[in-house]
C-alpha positions in Angstrom: 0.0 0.0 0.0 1.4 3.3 -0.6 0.7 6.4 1.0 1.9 9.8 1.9 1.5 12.6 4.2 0.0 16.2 3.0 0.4 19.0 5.2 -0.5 22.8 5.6 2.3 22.6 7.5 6.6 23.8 6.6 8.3 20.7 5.5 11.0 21.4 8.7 7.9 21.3 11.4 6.1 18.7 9.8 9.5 16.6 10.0 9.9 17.6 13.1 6.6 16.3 14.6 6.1 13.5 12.6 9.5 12.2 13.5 8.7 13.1 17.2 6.0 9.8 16.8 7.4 7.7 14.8 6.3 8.2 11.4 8.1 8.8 8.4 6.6 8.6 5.3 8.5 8.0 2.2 6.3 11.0 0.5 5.5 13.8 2.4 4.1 16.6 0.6 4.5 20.0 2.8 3.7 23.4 2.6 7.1 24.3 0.7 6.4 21.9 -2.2 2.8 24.1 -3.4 2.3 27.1 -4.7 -1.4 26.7 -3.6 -2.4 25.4 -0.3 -5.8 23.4 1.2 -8.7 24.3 -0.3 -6.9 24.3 -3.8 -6.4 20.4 -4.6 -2.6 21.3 -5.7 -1.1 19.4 -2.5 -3.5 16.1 -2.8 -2.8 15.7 -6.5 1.0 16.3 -6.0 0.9 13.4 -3.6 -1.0 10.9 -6.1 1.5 12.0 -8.9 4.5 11.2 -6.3 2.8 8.1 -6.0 2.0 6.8 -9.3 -1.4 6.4 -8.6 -4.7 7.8 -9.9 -6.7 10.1 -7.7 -9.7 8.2 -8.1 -8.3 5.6 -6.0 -6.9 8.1 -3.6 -8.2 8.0 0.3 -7.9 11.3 2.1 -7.8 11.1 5.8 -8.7 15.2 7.0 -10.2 16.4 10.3 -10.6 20.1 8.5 -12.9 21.6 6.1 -10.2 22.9 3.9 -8.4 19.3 3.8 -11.6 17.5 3.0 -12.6 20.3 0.0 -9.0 20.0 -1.5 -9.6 15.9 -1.3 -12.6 16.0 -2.9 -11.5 18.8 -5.4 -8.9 16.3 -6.8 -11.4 13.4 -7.0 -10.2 11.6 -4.1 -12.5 9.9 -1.5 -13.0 11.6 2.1 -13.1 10.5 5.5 -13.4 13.0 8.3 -12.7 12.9 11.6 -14.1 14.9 14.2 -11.1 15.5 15.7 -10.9 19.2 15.6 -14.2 20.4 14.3 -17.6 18.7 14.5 -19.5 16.6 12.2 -21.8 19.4 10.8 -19.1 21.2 9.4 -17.1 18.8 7.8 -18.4 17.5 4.6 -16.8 14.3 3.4 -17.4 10.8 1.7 -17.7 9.4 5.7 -17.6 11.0 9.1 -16.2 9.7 11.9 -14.9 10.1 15.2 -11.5 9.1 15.1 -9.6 6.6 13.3 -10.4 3.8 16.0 -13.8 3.7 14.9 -12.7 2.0 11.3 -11.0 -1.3 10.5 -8.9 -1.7 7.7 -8.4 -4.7 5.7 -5.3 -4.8 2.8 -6.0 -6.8 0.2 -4.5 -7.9 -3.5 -7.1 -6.0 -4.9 -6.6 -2.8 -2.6 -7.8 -1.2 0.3 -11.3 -2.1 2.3 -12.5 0.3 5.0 -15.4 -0.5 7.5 -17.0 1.6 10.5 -16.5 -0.8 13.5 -19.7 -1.8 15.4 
């Protein structure tokens, strides 16, 4: 499975903190790398170029309005989580809580995503 990190963040503090938790992604698209930031879908279709893969099979994981409009602006599939702002203003594919209300399954064919319970 590949994947990548897109932030609104600078490349140094997104680094920084992501290192700070253990994760380090092989494509990490920052701040620095765009000339237009979240809303514009610029960063999420930079990422599925980095990739090699189609945006159409892209999953965009965003716990802010901006995120989720620049996901679906590039034809990618949303998921919210209500991390940071509450279910009523985030429009997406799926809302949920947090990631520990899903269960992922990776399969040959690709990537299958349930709500738990």
């Amino acid at each position: 499975m590949r994947w990548a990190v897109v932030t609104s963040a600078t490349r140094r503090l997104a680094e920084a903190r992501l290192d700070a938790v253990g994760i380090l992604p092989k494509t990490l698209i920052a701040a620095d790398d765009i000339t237009r930031g979240k809303p514009a879908p610029e960063p999420y279709l930079l990422a599925a170029r980095e990739l090699g893969v189609d945006p159409a099979r892209c999953l965009v994981f965003e716990d802010a309005p901006a995120g989720l409009q620049a996901g679906r602006a590039a034809g990618m599939t949303t998921v919210a989580l209500t991390t940071t702002h509450q279910a009523h203003e985030l429009t997406a594919d799926l809302v949920v809580k947090d990631l520990s209300a899903l269960s992922v399954l990776v399969t040959d064919a690709g990537v299958e995503i349930s709500v738990r319970g």
